[in-house]
N, C-alpha and C positions, 0 to 999 in steps of 0.2 A: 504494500500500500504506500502511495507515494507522501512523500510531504506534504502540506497547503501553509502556507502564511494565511495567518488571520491578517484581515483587510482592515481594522484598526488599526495604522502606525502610532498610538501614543500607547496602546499598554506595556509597551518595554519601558519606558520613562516612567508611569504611573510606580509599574511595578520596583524601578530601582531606587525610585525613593521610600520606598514604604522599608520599616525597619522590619528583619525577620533574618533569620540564624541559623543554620544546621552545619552539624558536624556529622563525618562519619570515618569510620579510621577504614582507610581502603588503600589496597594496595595501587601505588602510582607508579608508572614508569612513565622517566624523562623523556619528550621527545627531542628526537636525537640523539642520544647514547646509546649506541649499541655495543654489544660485549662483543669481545671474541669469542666466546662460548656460543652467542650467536651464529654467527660470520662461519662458525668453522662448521657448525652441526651437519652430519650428513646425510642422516637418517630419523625418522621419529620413532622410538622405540617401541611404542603400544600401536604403531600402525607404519610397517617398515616400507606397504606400499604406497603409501601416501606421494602425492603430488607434489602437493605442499602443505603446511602447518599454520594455523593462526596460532601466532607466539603469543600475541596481548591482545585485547580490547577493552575499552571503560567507553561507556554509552551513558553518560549523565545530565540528568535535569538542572540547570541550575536557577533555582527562581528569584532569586533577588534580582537577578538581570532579563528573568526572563528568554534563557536563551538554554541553547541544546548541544552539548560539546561531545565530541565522538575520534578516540584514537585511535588507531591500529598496526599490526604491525605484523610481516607476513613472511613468512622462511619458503622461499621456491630450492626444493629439495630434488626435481628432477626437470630436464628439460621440458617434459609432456606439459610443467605445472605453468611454464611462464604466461599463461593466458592469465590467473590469476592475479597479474597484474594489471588488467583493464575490470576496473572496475565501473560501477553507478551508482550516484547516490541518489536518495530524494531532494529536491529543494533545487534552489538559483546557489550555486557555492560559488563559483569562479572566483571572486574576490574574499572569499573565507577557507578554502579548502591553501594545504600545504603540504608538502609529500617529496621523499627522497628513497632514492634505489640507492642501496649501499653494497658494495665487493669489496672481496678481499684481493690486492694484487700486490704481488711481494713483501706479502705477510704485514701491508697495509689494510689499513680501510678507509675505502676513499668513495664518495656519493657522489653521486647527482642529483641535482636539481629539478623537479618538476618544472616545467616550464608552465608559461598561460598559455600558449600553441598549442597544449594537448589537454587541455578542460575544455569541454565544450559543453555546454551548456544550452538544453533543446528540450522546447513545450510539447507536452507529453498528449494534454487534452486541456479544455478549459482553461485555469489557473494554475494546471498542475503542471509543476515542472522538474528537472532532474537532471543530474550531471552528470559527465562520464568525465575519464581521465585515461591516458594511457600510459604508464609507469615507463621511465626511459629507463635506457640500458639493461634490461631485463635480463636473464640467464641463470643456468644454473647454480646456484651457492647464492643467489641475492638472498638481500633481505629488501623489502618494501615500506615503507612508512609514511602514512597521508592519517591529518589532522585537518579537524574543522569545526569551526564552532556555529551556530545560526541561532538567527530570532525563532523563537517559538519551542514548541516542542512537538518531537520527531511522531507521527502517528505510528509509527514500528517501529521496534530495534529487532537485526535478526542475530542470531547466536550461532546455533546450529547450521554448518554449511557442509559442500559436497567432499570438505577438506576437515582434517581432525580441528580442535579447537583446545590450546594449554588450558589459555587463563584466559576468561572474560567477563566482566565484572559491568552491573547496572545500576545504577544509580537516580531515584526518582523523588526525591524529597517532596513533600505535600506542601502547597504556600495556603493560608487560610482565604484569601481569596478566589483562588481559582481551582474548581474543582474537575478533577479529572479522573477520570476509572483507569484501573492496569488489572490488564487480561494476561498471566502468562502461558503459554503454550507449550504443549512439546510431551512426549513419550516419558523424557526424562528430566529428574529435579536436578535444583542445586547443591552443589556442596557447602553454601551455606546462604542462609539468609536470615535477615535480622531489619524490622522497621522495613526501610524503603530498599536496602539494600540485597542485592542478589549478586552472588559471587558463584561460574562454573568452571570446574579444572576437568581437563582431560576427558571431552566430550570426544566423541567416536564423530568421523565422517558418517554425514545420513546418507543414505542410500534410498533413491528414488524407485521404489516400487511399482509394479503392474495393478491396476485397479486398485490404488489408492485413491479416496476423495480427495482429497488437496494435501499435499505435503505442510501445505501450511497451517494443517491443523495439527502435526503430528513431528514437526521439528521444533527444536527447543527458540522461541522466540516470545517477543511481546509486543501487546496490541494496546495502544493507548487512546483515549478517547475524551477528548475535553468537553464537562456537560456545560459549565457556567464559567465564565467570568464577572466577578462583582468586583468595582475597585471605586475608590472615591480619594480625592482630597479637596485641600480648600476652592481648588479653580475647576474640577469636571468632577463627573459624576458617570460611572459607566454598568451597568448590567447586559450582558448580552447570554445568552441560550445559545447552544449548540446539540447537545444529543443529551440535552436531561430527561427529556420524554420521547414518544414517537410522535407526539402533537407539535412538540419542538423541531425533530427533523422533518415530518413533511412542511412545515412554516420556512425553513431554512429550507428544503429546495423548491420549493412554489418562489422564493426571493432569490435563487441564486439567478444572476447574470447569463451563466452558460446551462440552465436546465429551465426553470418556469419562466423566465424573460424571453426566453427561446420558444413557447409556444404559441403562436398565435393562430385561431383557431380561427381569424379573417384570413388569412394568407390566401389572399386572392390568385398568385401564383397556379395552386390548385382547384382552382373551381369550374377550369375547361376539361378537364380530367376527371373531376367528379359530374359534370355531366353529361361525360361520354360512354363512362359507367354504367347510370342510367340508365342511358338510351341502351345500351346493349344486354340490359336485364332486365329479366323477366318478374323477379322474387327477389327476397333480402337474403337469400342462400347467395344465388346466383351474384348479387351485390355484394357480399362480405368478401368471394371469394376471388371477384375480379380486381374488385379494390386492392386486396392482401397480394395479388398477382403483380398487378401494375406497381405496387411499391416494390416491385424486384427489382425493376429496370434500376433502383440506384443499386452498384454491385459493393458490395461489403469489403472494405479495405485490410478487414483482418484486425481490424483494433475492437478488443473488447470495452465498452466506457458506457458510463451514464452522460456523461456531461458533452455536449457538442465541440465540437473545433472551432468551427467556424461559422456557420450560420446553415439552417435547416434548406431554406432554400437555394443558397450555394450546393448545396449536396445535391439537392434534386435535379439542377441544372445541370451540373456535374457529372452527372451518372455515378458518382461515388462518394464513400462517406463511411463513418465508425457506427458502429449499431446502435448509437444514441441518435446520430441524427436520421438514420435512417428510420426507426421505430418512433421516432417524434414526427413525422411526414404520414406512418399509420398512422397515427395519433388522432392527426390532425384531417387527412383524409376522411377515415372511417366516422368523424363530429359530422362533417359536409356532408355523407351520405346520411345519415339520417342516426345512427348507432349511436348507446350508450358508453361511452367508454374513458377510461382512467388508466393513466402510467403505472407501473408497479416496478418498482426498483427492487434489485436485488443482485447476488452474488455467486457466481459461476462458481461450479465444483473446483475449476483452477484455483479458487481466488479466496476458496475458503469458508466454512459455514458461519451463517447469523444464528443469535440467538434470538429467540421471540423476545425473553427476559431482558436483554440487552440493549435498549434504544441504540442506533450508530447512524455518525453522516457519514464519517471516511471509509467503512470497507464495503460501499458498493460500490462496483464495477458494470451495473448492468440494467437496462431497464428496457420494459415489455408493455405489450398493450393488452390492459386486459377491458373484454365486448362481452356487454349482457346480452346472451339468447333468451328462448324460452328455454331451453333447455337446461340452463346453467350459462355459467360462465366462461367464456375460452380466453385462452392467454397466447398474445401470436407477436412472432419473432421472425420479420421478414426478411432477415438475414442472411437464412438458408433456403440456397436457392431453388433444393428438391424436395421441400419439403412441404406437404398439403396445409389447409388452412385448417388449427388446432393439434399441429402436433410440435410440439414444444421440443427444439434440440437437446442432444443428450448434454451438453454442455451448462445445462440448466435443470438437467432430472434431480429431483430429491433437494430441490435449493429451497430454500423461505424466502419469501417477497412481502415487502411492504407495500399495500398499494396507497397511493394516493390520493386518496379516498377516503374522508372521515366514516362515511356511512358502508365501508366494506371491513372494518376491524385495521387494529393493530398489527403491524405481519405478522399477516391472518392467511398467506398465500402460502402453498406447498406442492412445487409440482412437481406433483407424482406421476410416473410415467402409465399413459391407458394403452397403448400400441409396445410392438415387442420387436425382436432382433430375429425375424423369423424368417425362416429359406427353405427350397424343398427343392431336392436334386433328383433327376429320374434319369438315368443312365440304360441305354441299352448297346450292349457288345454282342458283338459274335466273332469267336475265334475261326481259323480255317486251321484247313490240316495241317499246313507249314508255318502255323505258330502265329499267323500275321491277326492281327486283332483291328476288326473296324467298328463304330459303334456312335451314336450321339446322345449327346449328354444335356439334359435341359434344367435349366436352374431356375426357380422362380423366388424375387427376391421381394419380402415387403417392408415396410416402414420402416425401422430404423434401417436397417439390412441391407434397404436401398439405396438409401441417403448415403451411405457409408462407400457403397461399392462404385454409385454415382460421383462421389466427390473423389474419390483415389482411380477414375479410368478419365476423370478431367484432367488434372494433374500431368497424363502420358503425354506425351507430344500427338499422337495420335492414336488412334481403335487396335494397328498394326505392331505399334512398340508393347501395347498392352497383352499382344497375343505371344509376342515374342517372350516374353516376361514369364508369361504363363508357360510355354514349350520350356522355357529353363530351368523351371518350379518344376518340372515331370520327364526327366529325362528319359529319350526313346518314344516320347508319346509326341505327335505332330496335328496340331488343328492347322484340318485340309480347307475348313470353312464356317464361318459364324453371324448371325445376324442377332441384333440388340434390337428390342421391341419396348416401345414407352421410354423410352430416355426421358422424353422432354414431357411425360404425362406424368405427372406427381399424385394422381390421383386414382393411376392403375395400377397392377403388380408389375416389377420389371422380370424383362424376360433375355437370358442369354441361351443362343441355343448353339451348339457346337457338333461339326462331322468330324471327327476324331480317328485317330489311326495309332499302331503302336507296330514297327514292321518287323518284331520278333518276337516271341516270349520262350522261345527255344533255350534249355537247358541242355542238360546231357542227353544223350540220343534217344528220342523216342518220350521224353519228359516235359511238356509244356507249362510255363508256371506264371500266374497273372497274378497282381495286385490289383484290384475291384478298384479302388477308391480314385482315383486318378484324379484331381484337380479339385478334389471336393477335399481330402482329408486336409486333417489338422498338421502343419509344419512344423511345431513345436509347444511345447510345453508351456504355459507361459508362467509358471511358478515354478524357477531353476532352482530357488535357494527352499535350502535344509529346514529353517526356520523363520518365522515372521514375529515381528510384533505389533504392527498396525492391523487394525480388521481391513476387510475386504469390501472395496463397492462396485456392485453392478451399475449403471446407469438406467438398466432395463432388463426385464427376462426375456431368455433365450431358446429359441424351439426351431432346432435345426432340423428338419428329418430330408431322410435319401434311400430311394428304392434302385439297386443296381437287377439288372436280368442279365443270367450271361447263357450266350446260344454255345455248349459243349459240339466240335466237330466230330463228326462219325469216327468214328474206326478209334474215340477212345473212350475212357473211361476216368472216374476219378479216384486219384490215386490218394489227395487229402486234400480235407475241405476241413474250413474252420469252423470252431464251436459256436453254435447259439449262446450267449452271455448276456448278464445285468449286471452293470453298475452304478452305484448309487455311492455318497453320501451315509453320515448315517440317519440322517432326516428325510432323505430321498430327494433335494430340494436341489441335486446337483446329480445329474442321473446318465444312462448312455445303455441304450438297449440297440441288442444287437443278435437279429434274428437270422437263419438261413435256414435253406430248403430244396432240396432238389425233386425236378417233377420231370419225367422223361429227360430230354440232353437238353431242361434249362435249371439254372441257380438261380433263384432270386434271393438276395440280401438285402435286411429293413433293417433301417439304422434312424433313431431318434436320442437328440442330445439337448436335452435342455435343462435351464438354469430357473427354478421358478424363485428364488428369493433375494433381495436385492444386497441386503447387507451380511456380511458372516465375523465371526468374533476373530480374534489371533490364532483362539484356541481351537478356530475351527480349519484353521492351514490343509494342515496333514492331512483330514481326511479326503478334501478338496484337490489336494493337488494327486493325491492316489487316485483320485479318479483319472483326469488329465493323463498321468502317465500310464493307466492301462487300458484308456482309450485308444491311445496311440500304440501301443502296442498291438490291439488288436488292429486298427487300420492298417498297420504294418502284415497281418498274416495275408499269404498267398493261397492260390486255388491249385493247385497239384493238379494236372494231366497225364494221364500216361498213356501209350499206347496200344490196342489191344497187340 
């Protein structure tokens, strides 16, 4: 979550005159002294693979001034790590940030300079902004050192990185004025804490896991969140609200500049649009769904955000735009057609969970339109561009939303996914006598399933690179011919259908030996590791099923054919059945895989991932031929 300056410039001045005190005995390192015990280290002992090492950090509040001071200090241990010298921070630092690369060269130590050439300092979205830096002289043996102090205070400190961490020490002293909440984060505590104070030594590199919700819930970090400012003296007087309630945060973005200022529901821009609409519909079906169509034409530039860049209607003329101003052009569209509807801001699995309990302005990153049916309510994100009207990207399944809306609750919004990850493969082979295997294979893909396989054959240069791709995922197997049905229909199943060849299956003499699965199975495991300790999230449940038929040629017989199998889970909620059958000279094999539960504990790893690996195992068994 990035920085924001509060837009009051006098409460740093209010606040350095007001008298107030804290001490806290906390370990400090000088910027600028580095040891030779530094300099020389080669290796980090509790993690000999490591990259690199964070040697130090203090992330401290200091409120008499009103400002936020942040040191660090970075051991590059192997070439692979020097990228961890380009860093980002939150906020405008350029003229606050300082930073020196230090080597040892005959049995000196000698630094570099940060220069201002290599801080760049670039708007993020809205008011939000952020600085990069790129550490000179980099290499293996440096050490890194960048300081910075700012007004205000940091809405995140993060602790836990992709690299080990010694020592890192927090620092948030409470001023009687100004009130702020501290959220800390993470799998794992401190080694010690006291008052305001948080001190961690010798934190393990996190490791970013498969079907984790957001890492950012589950590495060691903090979330802070300012509800009130109250400050007075003889000459002003100031109260301002920020996230003391949820009445305070939807007030605070109904007024922000780059969110409620940004709506204008006259934007006559769109009113030859909304009555061309109209004219081409029949019903407010037909109207909801041309409308949510038409706001595709702006393409989604890949930036997730609430807050606009640059102006709603720039985007739309533009054809491009971040999903804030694109989803504020539904907004506003769908008023002019005649629909109920209201913003609902919220926060991407990326980006990390809200809590209902917790009012917050800074950790949304997202906002949606949600339209009263008679049916209920739908929530639509015109973002993705294969996706029908009401079905919510997985990017967003299992988030909490506030809407904007006194009369719809509190984030009172939870979308739960109604649509599933669901495909059905029908393969028919026939082998010949000389082993050669020809057969077509039809896939039918829907809702999430589609969207997914939709956006990753975009991506190809073109239909041909994606088939090539495919021949290399299956070696000896060659698509002679294929045609895509509904690409561009969001609203039917999509359809691949392939004439397939394999021009051997020839063993030793007289032995033919096929693998069924061909292009459908699973490539790997996605749980490598031994043990977890964050639970599991689905986005959505998943209901794979696949019927192969295989035509056996005269003159043989079978020599071994795999076993009918279940497995499950021990809730059965993670499951893989797998039938076969022979009926005169054909095999048919039915295979159904599906996931019906979305969340699972740590402790539910192992049984989880035993499935996974003896699924694949069994896609791995062959059909045995021999002949008479």
């Amino acid at each position: 979550m990035f920085y924001r300056k509060l837009s009051i410039l006098s409460v740093a001045m209010l606040i350095i005159c007001m008298s107030y005190s804290f001490s806290q005995p906390i370990k400090k390192v000088k910027f600028g002294k580095i040891s030779m015990e530094e300099m020389t280290m080669q290796t980090y002992s509790l993690d000999t693979t490591a990259e690199a090492v964070l040697l130090y950090q203090i992330a401290e509040f200091l409120p008499n001034n009103f400002q936020f001071r942040q040191h660090q200090r970075i051991k590059i241990l192997k070439r692979s790590g020097t990228g961890y010298a380009n860093i980002a921070f939150p906020g405008q630092l350029k003229s606050q940030i300082k930073g020196y690369t230090y080597n040892l060269e005959d049995g000196k130590i000698v630094k570099t300079k940060l220069s201002k050439e290599a801080v760049f300092e670039e708007r993020v979205v809205g008011n939000i902004y952020r600085t990069r830096i790129a550490m000179p002289n980099v290499k293996e043996g440096s050490v890194i050192e960048v300081e910075f102090t700012q007004q205000g205070i940091a809405n995140s400190i993060e602790i836990q990185r992709t690299i080990p961490v010694m020592y890192s020490v927090v620092s948030l002293p409470q001023h009687p004025n100004i009130d702020f909440s501290i959220k800390v984060i993470g799998l794992l505590g401190p080694s010690y804490n006291q008052d305001d104070t948080w001190v961690f030594k010798d934190l393990p590199a996190f490791v970013r896991e498969p079907y984790l919700l957001s890492d950012m819930d589950y590495r060691v970090r903090f979330e802070i969140e300012i509800r009130t400012i109250q400050l007075a003296n003889q000459y002003y007087q100031l109260f301002s609200t920020f996230a003391s309630s949820w009445k305070a945060v939807t007030k605070s973005f109904n007024d922000d500049p780059y969110f409620g200022k940004k709506i204008n529901y006259l934007s006559l821009y769109l009113n030859s649009l909304a009555d061309s609409i109209k004219s081409i519909s029949s019903n407010d079906e037909e109207i909801l769904r041309n409308g949510y169509e038409a706001i595709k034409q702006i393409k989604w530039n890949g930036q997730e955000a609430c807050y606009v860049s640059n102006d709603c209607k720039q985007a739309y003329q533009q054809k491009s735009g971040n999903s804030a101003e694109i989803n504020l052009n539904l907004l506003v569209l769908l008023k002019k057609l005649g629909f109920n509807v209201f913003p609902v801001l919220t926060s991407t699995r990326s980006n990390g969970k809200i809590s209902r309990f917790t009012p917050t302005k800074v950790k949304f990153n997202y906002v949606v339109v949600g339209v009263e049916r008679p049916s209920g309510t739908l929530y639509l994100d015109a973002t993705e561009e294969y996706a029908p009207v009401g079905l919510v990207p997985t990017r967003l399944l299992s988030c909490n939303g506030h809407p904007l809306d006194e009369t719809k609750g509190e984030c009172s919004v939870t979308f739960n996914p109604v649509q599933k990850d669901k495909k059905t493969t029908n393969s028919k082979l026939s082998i010949d006598d000389q082993g050669k295997v020809n057969g077509e294979i039809e896939i039918i893909r829907y809702d999430y399933n589609a969207i997914d396989f939709k956006n990753a054959l975009k991506k190809e240069t073109d239909h041909e690179a994606y088939i090539q791709e495919l021949e290399s995922e299956n070696q000896g197997w060659y698509v002679d011919d294929f045609t895509f049905t509904n690409l561009n229909d969001n609203y039917q199943p999509f359809k691949s259908d392939y004439k397939v060849s394999l021009s051997s299956t020839s063993g030793q003499a007289g032995i033919l030996a096929l693998n069924p699965f061909a292009f459908v199975k699973l490539s790997g495991n996605p749980f490598p590791r031994d043990t977890r300790s964050a639970p599991i999230s689905f986005p959505c449940e998943i209901d794979h099923g696949s019927t192969v038929s295989i035509t056996i040629p005269e003159g043989y017989t079978v020599e071994e054919m795999p076993k009918s199998d279940e497995i499950a889970n021990r809730d059965n909620t993670v499951a893989y059945k797998y039938t076969i059958r022979k009926s005169g000279n054909t095999i048919t094999i039915n295979t159904r895989f599906t996931i019906s539960k979305l969340e699972f504990n740590a402790w539910e790893y192992n049984s989880m991932r035993s499935v996974f690996e003896k699924m694949i195992q069994k896609q791995g068994e062959s059909l045995i031929l021999k002949k008479i």
